[in-house]
C-alpha positions in Angstrom: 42.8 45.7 -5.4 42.8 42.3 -7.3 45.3 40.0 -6.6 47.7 39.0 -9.6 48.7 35.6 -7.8 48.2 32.6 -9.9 47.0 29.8 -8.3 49.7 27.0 -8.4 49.2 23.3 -7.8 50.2 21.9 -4.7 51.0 18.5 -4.1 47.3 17.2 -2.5 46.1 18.7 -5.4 47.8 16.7 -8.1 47.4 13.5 -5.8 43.5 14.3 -5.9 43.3 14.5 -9.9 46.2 11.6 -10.1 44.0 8.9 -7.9 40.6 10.5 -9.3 40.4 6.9 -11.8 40.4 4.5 -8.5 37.5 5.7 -7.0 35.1 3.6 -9.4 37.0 0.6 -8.5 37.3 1.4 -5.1 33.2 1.6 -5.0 32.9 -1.8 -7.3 34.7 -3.8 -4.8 32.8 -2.4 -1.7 29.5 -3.4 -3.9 31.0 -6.6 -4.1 31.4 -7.1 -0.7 28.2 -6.2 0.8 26.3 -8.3 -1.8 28.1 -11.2 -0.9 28.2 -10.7 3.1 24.6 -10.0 2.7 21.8 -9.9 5.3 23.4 -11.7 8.3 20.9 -12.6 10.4 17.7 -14.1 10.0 14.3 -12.2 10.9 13.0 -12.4 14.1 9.3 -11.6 13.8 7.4 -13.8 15.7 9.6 -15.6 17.4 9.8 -16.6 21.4 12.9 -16.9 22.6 14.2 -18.4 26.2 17.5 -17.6 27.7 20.0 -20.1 27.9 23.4 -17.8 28.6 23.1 -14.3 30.7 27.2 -13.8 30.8 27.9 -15.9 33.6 24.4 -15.9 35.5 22.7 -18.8 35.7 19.4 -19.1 33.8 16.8 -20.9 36.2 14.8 -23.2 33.8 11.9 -23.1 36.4 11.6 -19.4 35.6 10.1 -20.0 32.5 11.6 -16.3 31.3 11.2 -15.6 28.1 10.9 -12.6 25.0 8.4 -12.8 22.3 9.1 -10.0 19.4 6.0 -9.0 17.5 5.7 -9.0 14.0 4.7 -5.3 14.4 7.9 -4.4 16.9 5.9 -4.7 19.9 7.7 -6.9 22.4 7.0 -8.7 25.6 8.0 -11.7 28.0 8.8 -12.7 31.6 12.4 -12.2 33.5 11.0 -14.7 35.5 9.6 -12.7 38.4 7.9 -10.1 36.3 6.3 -9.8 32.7 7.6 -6.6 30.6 6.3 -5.0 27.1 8.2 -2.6 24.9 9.4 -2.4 21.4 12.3 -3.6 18.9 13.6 -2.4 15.7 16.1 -3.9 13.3 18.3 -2.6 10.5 17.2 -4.9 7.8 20.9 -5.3 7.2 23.8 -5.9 9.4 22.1 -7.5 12.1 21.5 -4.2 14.2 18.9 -4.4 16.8 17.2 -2.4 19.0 15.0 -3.2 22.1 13.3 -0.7 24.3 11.6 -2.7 27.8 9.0 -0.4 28.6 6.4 -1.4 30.7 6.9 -4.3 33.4 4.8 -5.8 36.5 6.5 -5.0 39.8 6.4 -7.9 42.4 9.3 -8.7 44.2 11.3 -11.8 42.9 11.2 -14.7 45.2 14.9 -15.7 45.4 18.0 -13.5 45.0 18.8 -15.9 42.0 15.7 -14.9 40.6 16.8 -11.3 40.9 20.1 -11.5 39.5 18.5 -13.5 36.5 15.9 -10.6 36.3 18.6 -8.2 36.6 20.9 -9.6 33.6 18.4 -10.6 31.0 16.6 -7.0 31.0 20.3 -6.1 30.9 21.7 -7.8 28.1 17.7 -6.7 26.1 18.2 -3.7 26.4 22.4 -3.4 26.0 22.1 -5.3 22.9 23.1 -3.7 19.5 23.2 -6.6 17.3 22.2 -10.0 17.1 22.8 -13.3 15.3 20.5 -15.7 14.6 21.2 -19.2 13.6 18.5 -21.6 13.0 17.2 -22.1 16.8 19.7 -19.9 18.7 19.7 -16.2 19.0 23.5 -14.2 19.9 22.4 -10.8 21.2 25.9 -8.8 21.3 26.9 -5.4 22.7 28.4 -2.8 20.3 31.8 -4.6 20.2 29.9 -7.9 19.4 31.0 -9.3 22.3 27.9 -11.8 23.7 25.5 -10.7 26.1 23.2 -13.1 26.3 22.6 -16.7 24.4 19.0 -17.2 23.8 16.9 -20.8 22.4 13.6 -20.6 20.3 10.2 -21.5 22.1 6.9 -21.9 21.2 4.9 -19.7 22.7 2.6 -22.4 24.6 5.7 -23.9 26.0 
């Protein structure tokens, strides 16, 4: 049996067809704002980078730790005790990042400050989710933004 109901409009129904005009200027001013906010963060293909800020742990310039990232997302560098490879991708965009240690030597680091800087810059590589890059400093930041780790350019025969 066929129901003779008519449909009827409801109220989210009118609103829908009422507000229907906005949407195209709704859209022009989110255009507006990503072209001018832009790319916020300047590539970081081959660049070296040496920590300067691990949250609080103290960066032993004597260490000589460092991260390199590849033109062609391979990555590698020294916590100070032990060298490490892996890869890094980023968004092209918003500043997103993402780095993947992978391979790293195993000798045991020859102070506990050593450690504990080992510890908190393969931390705050691999934690990171964005990054900021400002002429000679690097900001790599967690989901939030908050900072993980503060980072200076190097060249790499420093």
């Amino acid at each position: 049996m066929r129901s003779t109901r008519r449909h009827v409009n409801t109220p989210r129904r009118h609103t829908t067809r009422r507000h229907r005009g906005g949407w195209p200027a709704l859209a022009l001013v989110a255009l507006l704002v990503i072209v001018a906010c832009g790319d916020t963060s300047e590539p970081l293909d081959d660049t070296t980078w040496r920590p300067t800020d691990l949250g609080g742990v103290p960066v032993l310039e004597a260490s000589n730790a460092f991260v390199s990232f590849g033109a062609d997302a391979t990555l590698n560098g020294s916590t100070g005790c032990n060298s490490f490879s892996g890869g890094w991708s980023t968004d092209g965009g918003d500043g997103g990042i993402e780095i993947l240690t992978g391979a790293m030597t195993l000798a045991a680091c020859a102070t506990d400050e050593l450690q504990e800087q080992e510890t908190a810059f393969l931390g705050a590589l691999n934690a990171a989710l964005f990054y900021e890059r400002n002429g000679g400093s690097l900001t790599l930041l967690d989901g939030d933004k908050n900072k993980l780790a503060e980072l200076t350019e190097a060249s790499v025969d420093e």
